[in-house]
N, C-alpha and C positions, 0 to 999 in steps of 0.2 A: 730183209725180204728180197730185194734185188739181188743179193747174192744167190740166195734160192735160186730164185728163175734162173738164173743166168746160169747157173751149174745144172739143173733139171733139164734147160736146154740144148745143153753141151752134151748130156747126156746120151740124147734122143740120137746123136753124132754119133757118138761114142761107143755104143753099147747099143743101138738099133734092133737086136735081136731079143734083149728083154723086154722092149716097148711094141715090137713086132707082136710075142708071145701075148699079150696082155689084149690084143688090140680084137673087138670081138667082129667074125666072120663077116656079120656083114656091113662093114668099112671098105669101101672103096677102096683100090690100089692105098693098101696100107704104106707099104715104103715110104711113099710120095706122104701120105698124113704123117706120118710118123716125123718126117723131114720136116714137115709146115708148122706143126705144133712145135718141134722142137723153136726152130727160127722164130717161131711167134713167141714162146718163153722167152728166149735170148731179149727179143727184142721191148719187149716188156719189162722185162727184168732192167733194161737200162734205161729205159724212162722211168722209171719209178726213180733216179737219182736225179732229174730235175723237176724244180717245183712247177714248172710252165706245163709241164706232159706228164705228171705224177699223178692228177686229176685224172686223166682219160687212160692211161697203164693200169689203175686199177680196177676202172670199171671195166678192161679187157680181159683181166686178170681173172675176174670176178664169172664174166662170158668163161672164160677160157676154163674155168674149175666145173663151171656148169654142164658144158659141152661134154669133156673128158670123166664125167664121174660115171657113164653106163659104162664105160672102160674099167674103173674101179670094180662096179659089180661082176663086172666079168669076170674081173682076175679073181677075184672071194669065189666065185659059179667054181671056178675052175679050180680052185686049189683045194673047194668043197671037195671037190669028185675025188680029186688024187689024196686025200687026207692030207697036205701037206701044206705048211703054211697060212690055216685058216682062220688063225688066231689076229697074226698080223695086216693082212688081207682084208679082216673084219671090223679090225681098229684103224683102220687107212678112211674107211668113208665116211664115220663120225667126224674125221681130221679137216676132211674134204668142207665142212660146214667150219670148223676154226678156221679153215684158210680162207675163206671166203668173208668172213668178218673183219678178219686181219684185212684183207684187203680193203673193206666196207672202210676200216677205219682212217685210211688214207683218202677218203673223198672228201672231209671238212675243210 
Protein backbone atom coordinates (compact mmCIF):
# COMPACT_ATOMS: atom_id res chain seq x y z
CA UNK A 1 0.00 0.00 0.00
CA UNK A 2 2.89 2.57 0.66
CA UNK A 3 4.23 1.82 -2.52
CA UNK A 4 0.95 2.84 -4.10
CA UNK A 5 0.94 6.24 -2.66
CA UNK A 6 4.24 6.83 -2.93
CA UNK A 7 4.30 6.25 -6.87
CA UNK A 8 0.50 7.89 -7.31
CA UNK A 9 2.28 10.61 -5.65
CA UNK A 10 5.30 10.87 -7.84
CA UNK A 11 2.88 10.84 -10.28
CA UNK A 12 0.88 13.87 -9.67
CA UNK A 13 5.00 15.26 -10.51
CA UNK A 14 5.40 13.47 -13.09
CA UNK A 15 2.54 13.54 -15.44
CA UNK A 16 0.66 16.71 -13.95
CA UNK A 17 -1.35 17.17 -17.09
CA UNK A 18 -3.36 13.78 -16.60
CA UNK A 19 -4.30 14.88 -13.02
CA UNK A 20 -4.79 18.41 -14.42
CA UNK A 21 -7.20 16.82 -17.10
CA UNK A 22 -9.26 14.98 -14.50
CA UNK A 23 -9.41 17.81 -12.02
CA UNK A 24 -13.13 19.24 -12.19
CA UNK A 25 -13.51 23.13 -13.03
CA UNK A 26 -14.31 24.23 -10.04
CA UNK A 27 -11.02 23.37 -8.12
CA UNK A 28 -9.12 26.21 -7.22
CA UNK A 29 -5.71 26.90 -8.84
CA UNK A 30 -5.48 23.24 -9.86
CA UNK A 31 -1.73 23.04 -10.36
CA UNK A 32 -0.98 24.10 -6.87
CA UNK A 33 -3.85 20.97 -5.71
CA UNK A 34 -2.70 18.86 -8.00
CA UNK A 35 0.98 19.45 -6.39
CA UNK A 36 -0.58 19.31 -2.65
CA UNK A 37 -2.34 16.10 -3.25
CA UNK A 38 0.49 14.64 -4.92
CA UNK A 39 2.98 15.56 -1.78
CA UNK A 40 0.31 14.58 0.49
CA UNK A 41 0.35 10.89 -1.27
CA UNK A 42 4.15 10.81 -1.05
CA UNK A 43 3.88 11.59 2.31
CA UNK A 44 1.39 9.31 3.42
CA UNK A 45 2.45 6.66 1.53
CA UNK A 46 5.80 6.79 3.90
CA UNK A 47 4.23 6.79 6.98
CA UNK A 48 2.27 3.90 6.46
CA UNK A 49 6.03 2.12 6.85
CA UNK A 50 6.13 2.94 10.46
CA UNK A 51 4.07 1.56 13.07
CA UNK A 52 4.15 4.86 15.26
CA UNK A 53 2.49 7.02 12.15
CA UNK A 54 0.77 4.01 10.16
CA UNK A 55 -2.37 4.72 12.59
CA UNK A 56 -2.88 8.47 11.50
CA UNK A 57 -1.46 7.75 7.49
CA UNK A 58 -4.43 5.81 7.21
CA UNK A 59 -6.85 7.72 8.44
CA UNK A 60 -5.45 10.55 6.08
CA UNK A 61 -5.31 8.22 3.42
CA UNK A 62 -8.92 7.35 4.06
CA UNK A 63 -9.61 11.65 4.08
CA UNK A 64 -7.60 11.87 1.18
CA UNK A 65 -9.69 9.00 -1.13
CA UNK A 66 -12.80 10.74 0.22
CA UNK A 67 -11.91 14.28 -0.80
CA UNK A 68 -10.58 13.18 -4.33
CA UNK A 69 -13.44 10.71 -5.46
CA UNK A 70 -15.81 13.96 -7.03
CA UNK A 71 -12.48 14.00 -9.12
CA UNK A 72 -13.25 10.38 -9.92
CA UNK A 73 -16.81 11.31 -10.97
CA UNK A 74 -15.53 13.72 -13.01
CA UNK A 75 -13.29 11.77 -14.98
CA UNK A 76 -16.33 8.92 -15.74
CA UNK A 77 -18.78 12.68 -16.61
CA UNK A 78 -16.03 13.22 -18.89
CA UNK A 79 -15.10 10.24 -20.63
CA UNK A 80 -19.10 9.67 -20.64
CA UNK A 81 -19.30 12.56 -23.07
CA UNK A 82 -16.32 11.61 -25.27
CA UNK A 83 -17.44 7.73 -25.52
CA UNK A 84 -14.05 7.00 -24.39
CA UNK A 85 -12.79 5.14 -21.73
CA UNK A 86 -15.99 4.66 -19.76
CA UNK A 87 -15.76 1.27 -18.81
CA UNK A 88 -12.58 1.85 -16.82
CA UNK A 89 -13.41 5.28 -15.42
CA UNK A 90 -16.54 3.37 -14.04
CA UNK A 91 -14.75 0.70 -12.39
CA UNK A 92 -12.18 3.27 -10.79
CA UNK A 93 -15.09 4.47 -8.17
CA UNK A 94 -16.41 1.11 -6.94
CA UNK A 95 -12.27 0.65 -6.31
CA UNK A 96 -12.24 3.99 -4.68
CA UNK A 97 -14.53 2.14 -1.60
CA UNK A 98 -11.74 -1.10 -1.60
CA UNK A 99 -9.16 1.41 -1.22
CA UNK A 100 -10.63 2.94 1.58
CA UNK A 101 -11.19 -0.39 3.49
CA UNK A 102 -7.80 -1.42 2.75
CA UNK A 103 -6.86 1.47 4.31
CA UNK A 104 -9.68 1.06 7.24
CA UNK A 105 -7.73 -2.02 7.67
CA UNK A 106 -4.52 -0.50 8.82
CA UNK A 107 -6.23 1.23 11.94
CA UNK A 108 -6.25 -1.91 14.37
Amino acid sequence: MSAAYIFAGISHFRKPRFFLSITPPWVPEPEKVNLLVGAIEITLGLALLFSFTRHYAALGIILLLIAVFPANIYHFQKARKKKKQEMGTLIRLPIQLLLIYWAYSFLG
